[in-house]
PAMIPA-450913 format. One record per residue (C-alpha): residue in three letters; y, x, z. Coordinates in steps of 0.2 Angstrom, whole numbers, plus 5000, padded with zeros to 4 digits. Example, Ala and Ser with C-alpha at 12.3 -4.5 7.8 and 13.67 -1.06 7.14 Angstrom:
# PAMIPA-450913
ALA497850625039 SER499550685036 
END
This chain:
# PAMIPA-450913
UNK503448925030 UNK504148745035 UNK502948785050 UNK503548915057 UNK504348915076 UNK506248925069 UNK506549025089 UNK506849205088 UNK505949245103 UNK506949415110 UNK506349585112 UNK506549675129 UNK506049795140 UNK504649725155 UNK505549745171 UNK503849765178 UNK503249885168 UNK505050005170 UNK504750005189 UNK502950055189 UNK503450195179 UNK504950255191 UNK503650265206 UNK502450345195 UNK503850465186 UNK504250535171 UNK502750605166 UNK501450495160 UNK502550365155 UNK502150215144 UNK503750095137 UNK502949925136 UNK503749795123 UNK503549615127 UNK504049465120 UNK504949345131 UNK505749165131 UNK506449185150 UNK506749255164 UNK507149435155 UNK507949565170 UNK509949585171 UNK510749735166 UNK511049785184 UNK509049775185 UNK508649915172 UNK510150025177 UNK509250035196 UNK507550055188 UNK508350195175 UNK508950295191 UNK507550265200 UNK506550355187 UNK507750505187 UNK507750525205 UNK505950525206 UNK505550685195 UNK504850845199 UNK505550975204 UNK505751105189 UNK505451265198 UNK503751195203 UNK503051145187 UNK503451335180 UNK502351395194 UNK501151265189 UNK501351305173 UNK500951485173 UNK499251435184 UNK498751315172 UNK498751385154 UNK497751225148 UNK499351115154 UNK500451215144 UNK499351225129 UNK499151005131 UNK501050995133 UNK501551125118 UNK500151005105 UNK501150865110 UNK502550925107 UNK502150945090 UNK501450755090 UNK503150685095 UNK504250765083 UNK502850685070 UNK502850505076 UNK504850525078 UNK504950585063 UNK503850445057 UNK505050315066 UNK506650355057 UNK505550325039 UNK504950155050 UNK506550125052 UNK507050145035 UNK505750005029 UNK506549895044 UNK508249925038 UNK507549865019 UNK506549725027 UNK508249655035 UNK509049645019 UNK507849575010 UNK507749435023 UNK509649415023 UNK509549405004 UNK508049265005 UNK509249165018 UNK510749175005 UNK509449144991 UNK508848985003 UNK510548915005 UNK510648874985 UNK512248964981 UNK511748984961 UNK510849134952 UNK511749284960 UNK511149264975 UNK509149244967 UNK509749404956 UNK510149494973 UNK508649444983 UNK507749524967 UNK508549684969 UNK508049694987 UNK506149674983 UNK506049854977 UNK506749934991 UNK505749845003 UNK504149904993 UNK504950084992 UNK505150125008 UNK503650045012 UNK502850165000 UNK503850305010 UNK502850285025 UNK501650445028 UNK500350305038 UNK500050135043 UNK500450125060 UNK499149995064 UNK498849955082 UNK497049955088 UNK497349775098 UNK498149685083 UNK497349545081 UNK498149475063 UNK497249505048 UNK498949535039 UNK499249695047 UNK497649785047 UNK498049905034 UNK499649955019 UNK498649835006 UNK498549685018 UNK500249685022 UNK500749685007 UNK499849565000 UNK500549455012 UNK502349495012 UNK502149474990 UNK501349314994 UNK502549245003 UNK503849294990 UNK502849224979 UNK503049064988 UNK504549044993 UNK505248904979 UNK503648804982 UNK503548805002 UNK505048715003 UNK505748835015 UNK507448845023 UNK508548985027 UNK508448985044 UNK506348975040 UNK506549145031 UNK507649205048 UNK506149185057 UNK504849245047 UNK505549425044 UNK506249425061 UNK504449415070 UNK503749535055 UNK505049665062 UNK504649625079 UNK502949675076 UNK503549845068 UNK504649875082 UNK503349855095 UNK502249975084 UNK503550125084 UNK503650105104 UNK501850125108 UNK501650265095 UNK503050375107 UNK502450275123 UNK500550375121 UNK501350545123 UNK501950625136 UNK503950645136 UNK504650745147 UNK506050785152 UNK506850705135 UNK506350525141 UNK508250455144 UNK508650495125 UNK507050425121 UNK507650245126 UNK509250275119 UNK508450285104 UNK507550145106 UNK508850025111 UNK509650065097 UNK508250005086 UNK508149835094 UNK510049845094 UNK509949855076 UNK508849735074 UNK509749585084 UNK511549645073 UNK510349625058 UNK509949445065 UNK511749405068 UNK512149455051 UNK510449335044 UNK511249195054 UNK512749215050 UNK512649225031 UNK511749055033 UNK513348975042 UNK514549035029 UNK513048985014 UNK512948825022 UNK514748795026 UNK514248765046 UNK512848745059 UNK511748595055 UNK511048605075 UNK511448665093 UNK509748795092 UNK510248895074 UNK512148915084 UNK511248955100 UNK510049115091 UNK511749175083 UNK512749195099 UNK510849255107 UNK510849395095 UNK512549465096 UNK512649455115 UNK510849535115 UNK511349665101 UNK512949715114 UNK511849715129 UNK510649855122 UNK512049955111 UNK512949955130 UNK511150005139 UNK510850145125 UNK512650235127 UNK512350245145 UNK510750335143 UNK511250455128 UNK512850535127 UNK512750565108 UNK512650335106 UNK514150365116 UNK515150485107 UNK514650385091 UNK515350215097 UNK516950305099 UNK516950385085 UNK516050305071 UNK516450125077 UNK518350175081 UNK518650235064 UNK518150045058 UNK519549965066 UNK519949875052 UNK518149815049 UNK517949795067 UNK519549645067 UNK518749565050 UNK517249555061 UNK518149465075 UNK518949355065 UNK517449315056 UNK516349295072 UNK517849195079 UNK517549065064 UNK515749055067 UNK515849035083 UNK517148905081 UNK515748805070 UNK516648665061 UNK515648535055 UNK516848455045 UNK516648595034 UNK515348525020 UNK515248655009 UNK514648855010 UNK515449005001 UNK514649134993 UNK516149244993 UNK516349225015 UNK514249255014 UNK514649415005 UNK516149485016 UNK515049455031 UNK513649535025 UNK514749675020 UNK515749705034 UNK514149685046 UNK513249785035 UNK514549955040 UNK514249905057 UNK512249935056 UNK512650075046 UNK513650155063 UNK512050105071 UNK510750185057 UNK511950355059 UNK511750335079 UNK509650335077 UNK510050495065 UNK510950585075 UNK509950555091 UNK508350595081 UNK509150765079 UNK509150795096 UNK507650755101 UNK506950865089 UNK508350995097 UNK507650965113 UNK505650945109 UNK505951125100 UNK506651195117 UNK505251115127 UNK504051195113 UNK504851365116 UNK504751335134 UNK502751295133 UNK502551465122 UNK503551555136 UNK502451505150 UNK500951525140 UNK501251685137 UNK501951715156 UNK499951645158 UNK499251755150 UNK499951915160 UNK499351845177 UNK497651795171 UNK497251975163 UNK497852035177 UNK496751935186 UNK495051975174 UNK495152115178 UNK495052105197 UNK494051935197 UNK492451905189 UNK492851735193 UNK494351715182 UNK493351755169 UNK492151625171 UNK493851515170 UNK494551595152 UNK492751595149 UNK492951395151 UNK494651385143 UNK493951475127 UNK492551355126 UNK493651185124 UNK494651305112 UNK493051315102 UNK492751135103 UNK494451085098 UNK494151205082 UNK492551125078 UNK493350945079 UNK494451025066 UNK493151075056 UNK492250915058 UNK493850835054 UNK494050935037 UNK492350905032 UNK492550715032 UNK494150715024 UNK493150835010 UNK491750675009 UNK493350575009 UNK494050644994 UNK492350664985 UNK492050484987 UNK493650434981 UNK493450554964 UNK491750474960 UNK492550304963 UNK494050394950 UNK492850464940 UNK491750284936 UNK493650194932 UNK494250344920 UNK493450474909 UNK493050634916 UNK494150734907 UNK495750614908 UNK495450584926 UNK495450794928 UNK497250784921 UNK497950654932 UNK497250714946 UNK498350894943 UNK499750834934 UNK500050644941 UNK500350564924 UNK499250534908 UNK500250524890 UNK499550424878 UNK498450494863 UNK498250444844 UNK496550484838 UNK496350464820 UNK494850414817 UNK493150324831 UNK492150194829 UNK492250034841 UNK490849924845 UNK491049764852 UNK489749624857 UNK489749454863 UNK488249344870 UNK487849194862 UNK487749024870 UNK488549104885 UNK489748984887 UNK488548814886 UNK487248924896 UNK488448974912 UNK488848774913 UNK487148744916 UNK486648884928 UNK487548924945 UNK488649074949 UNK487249164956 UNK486349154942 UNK487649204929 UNK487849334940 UNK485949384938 UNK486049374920 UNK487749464915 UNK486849614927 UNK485149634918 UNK485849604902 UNK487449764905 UNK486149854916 UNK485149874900 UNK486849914890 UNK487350034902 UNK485550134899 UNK485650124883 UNK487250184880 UNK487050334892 UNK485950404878 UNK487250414865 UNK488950484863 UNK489950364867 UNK491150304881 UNK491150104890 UNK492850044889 UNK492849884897 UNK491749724899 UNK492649544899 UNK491549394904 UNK490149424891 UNK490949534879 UNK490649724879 UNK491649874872 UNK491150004868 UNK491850184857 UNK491550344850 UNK492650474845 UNK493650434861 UNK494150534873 UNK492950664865 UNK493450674847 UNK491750714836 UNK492150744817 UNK491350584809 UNK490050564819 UNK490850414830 UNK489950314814 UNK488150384816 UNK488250364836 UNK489150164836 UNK487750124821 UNK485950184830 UNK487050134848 UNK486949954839 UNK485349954833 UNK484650004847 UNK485349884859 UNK484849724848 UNK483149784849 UNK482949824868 UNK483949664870 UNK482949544859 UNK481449594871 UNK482549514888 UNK482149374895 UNK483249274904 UNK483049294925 UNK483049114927 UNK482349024912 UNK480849094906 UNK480349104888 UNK482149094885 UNK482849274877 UNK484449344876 UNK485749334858 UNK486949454855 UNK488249454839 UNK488949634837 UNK490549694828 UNK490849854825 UNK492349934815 UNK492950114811 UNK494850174809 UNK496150254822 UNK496750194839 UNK498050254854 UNK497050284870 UNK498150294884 UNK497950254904 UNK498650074911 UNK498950034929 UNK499350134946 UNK498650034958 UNK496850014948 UNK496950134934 UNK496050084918 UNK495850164901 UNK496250064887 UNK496350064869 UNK497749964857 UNK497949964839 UNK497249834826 UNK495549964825 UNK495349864842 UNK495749694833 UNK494549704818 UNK493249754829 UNK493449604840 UNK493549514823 UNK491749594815 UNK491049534834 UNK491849354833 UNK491449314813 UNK489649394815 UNK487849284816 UNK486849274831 UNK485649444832 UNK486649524817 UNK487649694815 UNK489149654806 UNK490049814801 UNK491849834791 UNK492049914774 UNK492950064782 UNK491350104795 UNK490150034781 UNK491050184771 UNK490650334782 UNK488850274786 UNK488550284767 UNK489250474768 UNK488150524781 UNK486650424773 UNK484950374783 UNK485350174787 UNK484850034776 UNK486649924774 UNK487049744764 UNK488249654758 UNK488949504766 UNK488849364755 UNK489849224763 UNK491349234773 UNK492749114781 UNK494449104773 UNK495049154789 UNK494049314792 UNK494849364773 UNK496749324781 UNK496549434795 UNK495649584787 UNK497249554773 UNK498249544785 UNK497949714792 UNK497549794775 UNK495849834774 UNK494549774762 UNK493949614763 UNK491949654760 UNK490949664777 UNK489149724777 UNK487549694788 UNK486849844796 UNK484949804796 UNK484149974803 UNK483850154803 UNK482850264792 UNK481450334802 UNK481950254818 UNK480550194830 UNK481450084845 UNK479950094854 UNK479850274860 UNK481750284859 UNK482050274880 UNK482950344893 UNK482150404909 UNK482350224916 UNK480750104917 UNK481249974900 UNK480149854913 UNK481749864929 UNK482649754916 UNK481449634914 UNK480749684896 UNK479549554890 UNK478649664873 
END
């Protein structure tokens, strides 16, 4: 962060770009942001480029006429209609984000200045609405030339922005460091919402157009004004000519284009004097305060928390006029792309009278419709094409759902959007660990623990497919696995963890390992019977967990077990003696510690060997799957 270019390099409109547009017209029209150090136009520059634009469009009585020959013009112009009022409406919730995006970087300058623990308390609260109205956005409005990794997608982004929050005690940053680096991540947004209303065709509603848009950059450089000038008053005064400099920079650019957007939109107008001369007294604290700032006394050591506040609170009612301004003039253009909508309709319709009264004497305007019904047709089978990939899409993303989550409890969360957690009285857990996995991975490369942690659950993952049973989770080495759960089956849980046990230490005594050969695999299983509360964790990455101490005495039949042994509690010992048809012993020896915990969570403190199955033969007991594509050795 101590990096970055503390300039705030200013957002404005290319001259060049505004008087190619005014010889070319309003129609086809693309507003162009770029970012500039120098040499940006006067105010007298735009007006004359402004005028030059309005003097240069089309006569209105022509384009009827053209209108009514062209139905395809009309139909282009009624679909983007439709496509503005989107992307505006997609602005204001841009704008929203920018808004929470300039407190949270007002709140990250006061939290800078070292004020105490309000103000880290207060740049705390502003995380969540950053992240809400980030949430709020419909899309990502990424643009296809963007070059930085950062904003390639929702998830990038915030990753970024969450790792720069993380880091913001250990950067060593400064205020004026936090300034610029929200200032040029707004920027970036800003230039995004002008190219998304640049692509379409405008209209006639162009002028409130860029009075909407200079409100947006208005705001921004009263939102920078407001950063700076928290960071005088935290500071007690400007350490530098260059942080004084970007304050008076933003307030005079923030009154430039507040100026240049009540000019070209007579609803900015009547709001500034309106809204803003209803502030009168807000407006004089804001003088006063600016007149201190700008006054910059040095000899002032110390900064105030209380003076931070009050400017933040009386600039923040002055970007609040500014946030009903975009509102308001957002309404209107709605207003008006509904007229111009109703408008297109009328001329298609006018359009369609002369062409069939045209058919009729023309063979050749039917060869036109002819035409015109064929792109129709096209333009419905990119629909349809459309609809079909968003159909793969989805089913993708429910297999994807499906692996994470149980059927039946991803089914519910997909139709009610929340899964309550449920106590099942009685399953059976199994866990497993592998032996010597520890010493082994530090003697074998990560490729290579790789390979082996795959063959060794790829044979898991066959096996258990057999049974009823459901995979939990795998850490590391370890491997948890349930019955019972989410699919209650009476006692059977038992039965099906017990022959699910036996059958994997037999199937995995037979693997050898990829990279050392000779050299087999050595599991110690646990397993444990008793109830448990199953419930889903996690939004971003859902995952279906189980708590209770079922989970912990299972973990601890796993962790006190031998190598290539099936140790079973009394409780799951119990119901395999009731259902009858395995050979079961008791455990002999046992640690002072594994008695503590099983006493701990009352249960008895006998375990028992599971040593097979009655009748049981493990070598014609196999899925579809070749035993040899896991590198069975027999």
């Amino acid at each position: 962060m101590a990096a970055l270019n503390n300039k705030i390099i200013p957002i404005e409109i290319s001259m060049r770009s505004l008087k190619s547009e005014a010889a070319a017209g309003p129609r086809g029209r693309r507003y162009s942001i770029s970012t500039r150090s120098s040499s940006t136009f006067s105010q007298n520059d735009l007006n004359e480029a402004i005028m030059n634009m309005l003097h240069s469009a089309p006569n209105q009585t022509c384009r009827r006429i053209c209108v009514a020959v062209d139905f395809s013009k009309s139909l282009t112009s009624y679909i983007n209609t439709d496509a503005i009022a989107e992307q505006i409406e997609f602005g204001v919730k841009v704008g929203g984000f920018l808004l929470a995006l300039q407190k949270e970087r007002d709140m990250s300058s006061l939290y800078l200045s070292q004020l105490g623990l309000d103000s880290k308390r207060e740049l705390l609260l502003a995380y969540p609405e950053t992240d809400g109205a980030l949430d709020n956005l419909s899309s990502w409005p990424v643009s296809p030339s963007n070059k930085q990794k950062q904003y390639k997608s929702r998830e990038h982004f915030v990753n970024f922005l969450n790792r720069h929050r993380y880091e913001l005690d250990s950067n060593n940053a400064t205020a004026t460091d936090e300034i610029s680096f929200y200032s040029q991540t707004i920027e970036i947004f800003i230039k995004w919402m002008y190219d998304s209303v640049s692509e379409f065709d405008t209209g006639t509603i162009w002028k409130t157009l860029v009075g909407y848009q200079e409100l947006i950059i208005a705001s921004e450089y009263i939102g920078r004004e407001r950063g700076y000038g928290i960071y005088y008053y935290a500071t007690g005064a400007f350490m530098d000519r260059k942080h004084y400099l970007l304050f008076m920079e933003s307030q005079d650019s923030a009154r430039t284009h507040f100026a240049s957007a009540r000019m070209y939109s007579v609803t900015a107008s009547d709001i500034y004097h309106t809204a803003l001369d209803a502030q009168n007294q807000t407006l004089r604290v804001i003088n006063d305060l600016r007149e201190d700032i700008k006054a910059n006394n040095s000899l002032v050591s110390e900064g105030s928390l209380e003076k931070a506040k009050r400017w933040y609170a009386n600039m923040s009612i002055y970007m609040d006029v500014m946030r009903s301004a975009q509102r308001k003039l957002t309404a209107k253009i709605n207003g008006l792309l509904k007229n111009n909508s109703n408008a297109d309709m009328k001329e298609m319709i006018i359009a369609g009278v002369i062409f069939s009264g045209i058919v009729i004497i023309s063979p050749v305007i039917i060869m036109f419709v002819y035409k015109l019904t064929s792109n129709i047709q096209k333009y419905s089978l990119n629909i349809a094409k459309k609809t079909k990939a968003v159909n793969r899409e989805k089913k993708q993303s429910e297999a994807v759902l499906f692996q994470m989550l149980p059927r039946t409890v991803a089914e519910d969360l997909k139709q009610t959007g929340s899964f309550n957690a449920e106590h099942f009285t009685e399953c059976t857990i199994f866990q497993s660990d592998m032996v010597g996995f520890t010493q082994l991975s530090s003697n074998s490369s990560p490729f290579q623990v790789t390979d082996l942690l795959n063959t060794l659950f790829s044979c898991f993952d066959d096996r258990i497919s057999i049974y009823d049973t459901y995979k939990v989770e795998t850490v590391g080495d370890g491997y948890m696995v349930v019955s019972g759960v989410p699919r209650r089956n009476g006692v059977r849980h038992a039965s099906e963890i017990a022959t699910l046990s036996l059958d994997l230490l037999y199937h995995v005594n037979k693997l050898e390992l990829p990279h050392l050969s000779g050299e087999r695999y050595k599991l110690r299983i646990g397993c444990h019977s008793g109830p448990v509360v199953a419930g889903v964790v996690g939004s971003k990455n859902p995952r279906y967990c189980l708590f209770g101490s079922t989970v912990r005495i299972a973990a601890l039949m796993e962790s006190s077990g031998e190598t290539n042994k099936i140790q079973i509690s009394h409780s799951s010992y119990s119901l395999l003696s009731a259902i009858g048809g395995f050979e079961m012993e008791e455990r002999q020896t046992m640690t002072v510690f594994t008695k503590d915990e099983l006493k701990k969570h009352n249960c008895p403190e006998t375990t028992y060997w599971l040593i097979q199955k009655d009748f049981q033969d493990w070598e014609g007991y196999s899925t579809i799957s070749d035993a040899s594509s896991f590198g069975y050795s027999f």
